[in-house]
C-alpha atoms as a printed R data frame, in Angstrom:
    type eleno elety resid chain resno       x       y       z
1   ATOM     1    CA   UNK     A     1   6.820 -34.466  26.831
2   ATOM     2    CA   UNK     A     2   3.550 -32.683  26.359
3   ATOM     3    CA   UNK     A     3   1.232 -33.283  24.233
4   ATOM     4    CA   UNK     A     4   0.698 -30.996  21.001
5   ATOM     5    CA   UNK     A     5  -2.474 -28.989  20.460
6   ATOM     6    CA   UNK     A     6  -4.269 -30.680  17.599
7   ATOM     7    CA   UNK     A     7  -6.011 -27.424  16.463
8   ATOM     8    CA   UNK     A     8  -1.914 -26.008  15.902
9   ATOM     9    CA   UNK     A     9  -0.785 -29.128  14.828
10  ATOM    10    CA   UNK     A    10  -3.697 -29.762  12.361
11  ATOM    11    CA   UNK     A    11  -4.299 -27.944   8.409
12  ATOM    12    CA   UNK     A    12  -5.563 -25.379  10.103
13  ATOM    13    CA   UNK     A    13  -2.217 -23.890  11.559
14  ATOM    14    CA   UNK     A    14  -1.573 -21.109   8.632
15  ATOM    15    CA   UNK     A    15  -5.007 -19.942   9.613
16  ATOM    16    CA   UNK     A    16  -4.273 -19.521  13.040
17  ATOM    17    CA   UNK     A    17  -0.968 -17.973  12.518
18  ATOM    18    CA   UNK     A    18  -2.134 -15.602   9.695
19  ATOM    19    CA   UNK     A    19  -4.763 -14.299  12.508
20  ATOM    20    CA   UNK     A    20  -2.623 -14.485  15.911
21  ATOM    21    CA   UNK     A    21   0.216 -12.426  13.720
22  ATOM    22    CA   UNK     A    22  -1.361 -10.519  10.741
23  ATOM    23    CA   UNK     A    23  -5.195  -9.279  11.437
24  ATOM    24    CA   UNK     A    24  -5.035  -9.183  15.261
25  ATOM    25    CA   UNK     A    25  -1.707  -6.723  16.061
26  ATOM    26    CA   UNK     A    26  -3.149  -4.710  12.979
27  ATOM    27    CA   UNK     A    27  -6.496  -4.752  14.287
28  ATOM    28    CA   UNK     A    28  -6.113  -3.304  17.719
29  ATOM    29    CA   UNK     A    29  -4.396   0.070  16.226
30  ATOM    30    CA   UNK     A    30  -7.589   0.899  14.291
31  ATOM    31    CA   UNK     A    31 -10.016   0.219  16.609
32  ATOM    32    CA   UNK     A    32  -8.023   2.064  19.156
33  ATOM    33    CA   UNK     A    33  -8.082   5.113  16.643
34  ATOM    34    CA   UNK     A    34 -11.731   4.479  15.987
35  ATOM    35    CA   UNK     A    35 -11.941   4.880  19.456
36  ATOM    36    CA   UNK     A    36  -9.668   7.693  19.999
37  ATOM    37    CA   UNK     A    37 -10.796  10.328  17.289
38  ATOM    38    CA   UNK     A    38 -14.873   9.683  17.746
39  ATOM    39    CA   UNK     A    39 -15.000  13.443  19.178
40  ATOM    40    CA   UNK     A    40 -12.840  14.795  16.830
41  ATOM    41    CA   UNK     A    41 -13.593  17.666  14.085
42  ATOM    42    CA   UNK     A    42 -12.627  16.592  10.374
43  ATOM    43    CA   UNK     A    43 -11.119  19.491  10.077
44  ATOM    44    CA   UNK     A    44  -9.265  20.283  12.684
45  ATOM    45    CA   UNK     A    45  -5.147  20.843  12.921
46  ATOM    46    CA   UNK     A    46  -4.453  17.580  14.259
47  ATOM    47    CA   UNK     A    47  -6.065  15.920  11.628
48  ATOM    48    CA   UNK     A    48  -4.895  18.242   9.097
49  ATOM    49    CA   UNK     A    49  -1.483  17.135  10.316
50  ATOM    50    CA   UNK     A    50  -2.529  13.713  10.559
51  ATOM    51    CA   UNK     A    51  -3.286  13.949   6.547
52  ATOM    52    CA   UNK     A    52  -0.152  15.790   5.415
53  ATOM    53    CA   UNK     A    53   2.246  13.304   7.290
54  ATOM    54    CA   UNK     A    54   0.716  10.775   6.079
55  ATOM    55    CA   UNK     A    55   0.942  12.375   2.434
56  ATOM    56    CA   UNK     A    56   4.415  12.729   2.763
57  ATOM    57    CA   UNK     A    57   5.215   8.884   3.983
58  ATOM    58    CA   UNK     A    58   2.932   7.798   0.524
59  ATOM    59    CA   UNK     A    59   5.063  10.428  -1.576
60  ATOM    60    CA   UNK     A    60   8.421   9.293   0.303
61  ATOM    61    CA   UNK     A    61   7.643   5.819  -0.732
62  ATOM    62    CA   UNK     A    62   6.788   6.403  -4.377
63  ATOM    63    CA   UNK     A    63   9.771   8.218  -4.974
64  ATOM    64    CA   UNK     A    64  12.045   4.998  -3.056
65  ATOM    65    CA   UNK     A    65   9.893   2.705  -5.543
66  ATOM    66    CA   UNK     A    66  10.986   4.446  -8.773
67  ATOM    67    CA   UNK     A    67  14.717   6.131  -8.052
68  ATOM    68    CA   UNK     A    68  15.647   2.951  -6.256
69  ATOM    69    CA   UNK     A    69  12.899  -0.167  -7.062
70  ATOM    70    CA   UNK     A    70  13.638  -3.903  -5.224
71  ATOM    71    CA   UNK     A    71  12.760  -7.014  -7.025
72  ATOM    72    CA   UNK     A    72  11.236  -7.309 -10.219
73  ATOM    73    CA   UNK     A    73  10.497  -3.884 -10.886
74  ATOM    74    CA   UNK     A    74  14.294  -2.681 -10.930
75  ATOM    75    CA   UNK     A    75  13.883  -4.665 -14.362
76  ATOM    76    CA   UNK     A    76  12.035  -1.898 -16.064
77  ATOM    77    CA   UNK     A    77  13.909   1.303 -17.501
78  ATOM    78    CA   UNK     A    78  14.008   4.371 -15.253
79  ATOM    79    CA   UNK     A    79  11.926   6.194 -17.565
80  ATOM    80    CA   UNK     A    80   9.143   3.780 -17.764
81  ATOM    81    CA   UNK     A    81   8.882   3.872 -14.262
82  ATOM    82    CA   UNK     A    82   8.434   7.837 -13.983
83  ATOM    83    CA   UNK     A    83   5.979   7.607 -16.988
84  ATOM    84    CA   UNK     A    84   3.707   5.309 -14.849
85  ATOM    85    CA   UNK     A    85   4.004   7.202 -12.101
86  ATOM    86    CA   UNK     A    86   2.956  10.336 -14.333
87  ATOM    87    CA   UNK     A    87   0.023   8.394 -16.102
88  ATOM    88    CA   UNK     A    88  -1.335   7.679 -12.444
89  ATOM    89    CA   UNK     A    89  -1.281  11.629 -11.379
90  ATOM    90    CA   UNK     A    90  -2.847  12.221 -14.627
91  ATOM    91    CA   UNK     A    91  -5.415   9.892 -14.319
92  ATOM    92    CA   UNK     A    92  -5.786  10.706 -10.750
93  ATOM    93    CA   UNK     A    93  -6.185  14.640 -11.673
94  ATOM    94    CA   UNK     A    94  -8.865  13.965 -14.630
95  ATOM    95    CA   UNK     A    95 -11.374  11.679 -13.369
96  ATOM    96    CA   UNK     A    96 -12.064  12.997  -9.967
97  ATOM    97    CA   UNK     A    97  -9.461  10.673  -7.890
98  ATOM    98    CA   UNK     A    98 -10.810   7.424  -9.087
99  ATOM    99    CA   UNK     A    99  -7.844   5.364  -7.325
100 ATOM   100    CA   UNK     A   100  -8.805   2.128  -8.834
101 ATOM   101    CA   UNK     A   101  -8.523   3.598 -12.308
102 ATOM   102    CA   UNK     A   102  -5.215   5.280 -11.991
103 ATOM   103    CA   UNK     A   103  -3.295   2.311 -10.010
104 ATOM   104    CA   UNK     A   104  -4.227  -0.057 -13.502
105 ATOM   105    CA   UNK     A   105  -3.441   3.213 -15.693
106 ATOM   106    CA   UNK     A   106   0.101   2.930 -13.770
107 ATOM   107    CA   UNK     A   107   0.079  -0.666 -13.695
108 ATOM   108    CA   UNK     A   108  -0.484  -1.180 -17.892
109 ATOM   109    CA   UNK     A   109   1.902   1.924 -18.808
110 ATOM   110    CA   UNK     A   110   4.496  -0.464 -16.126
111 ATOM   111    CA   UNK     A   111   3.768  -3.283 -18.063
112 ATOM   112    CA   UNK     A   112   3.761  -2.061 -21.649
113 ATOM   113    CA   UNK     A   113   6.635   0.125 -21.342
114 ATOM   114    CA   UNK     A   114   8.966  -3.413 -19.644
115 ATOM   115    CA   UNK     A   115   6.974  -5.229 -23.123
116 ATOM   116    CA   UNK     A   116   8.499  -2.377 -25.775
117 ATOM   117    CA   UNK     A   117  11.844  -1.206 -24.106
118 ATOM   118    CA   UNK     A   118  12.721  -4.355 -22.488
119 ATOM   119    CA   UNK     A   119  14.534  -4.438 -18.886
């Protein structure tokens, strides 16, 4: 029988894991891109494509999360969930895309309207 390697066998295991499985297969794909797109113009097609596929994963997704939500959040009322989503783009569309501000906009219109219509 061989003998286990103390740093995988020791507290520090999750560690290890979290980085051999989380950061480092993430990691590679962006530095590659970093990599890949240093010549590239801002604005060229590609990256204009880039953007607008990328939109329309992000919009595919929000519209999965509120017609059809897993967990916890299939707890609050349809409508609650489209009125977060609507504060959000509000927010988003008054203060000059301040993302921070509209995800807790969303998140306290999610909250309050679970708190007064129940789910």
């Amino acid at each position: 029988m061989t003998q286990p390697i103390a740093l995988l066998d020791g507290p520090f295991w999750p560690y290890l894991s979290l980085i051999l499985f989380a950061v480092l297969p993430t990691e590679i794909w962006r530095w590659l891109a970093v990599g890949l797109v240093r010549g590239l113009d801002a604005d060229s097609p590609l990256l204009e494509w880039v953007r607008m596929v990328a939109t329309a994963l992000l919009a595919g997704i929000v519209a999965k999360l509120i017609v059809s939500p897993p967990g916890a959040l299939a707890a609050a009322p349809l409508f609650v969930r489209i009125a977060a989503m609507a504060a959000s783009a509000a927010v988003m569309a008054l203060t000059r895309r301040r993302m921070m501000l509209a995800v807790l906009t969303g998140e306290a219109v999610l909250i309050g309207g679970v708190w007064l219509f129940g789910g």
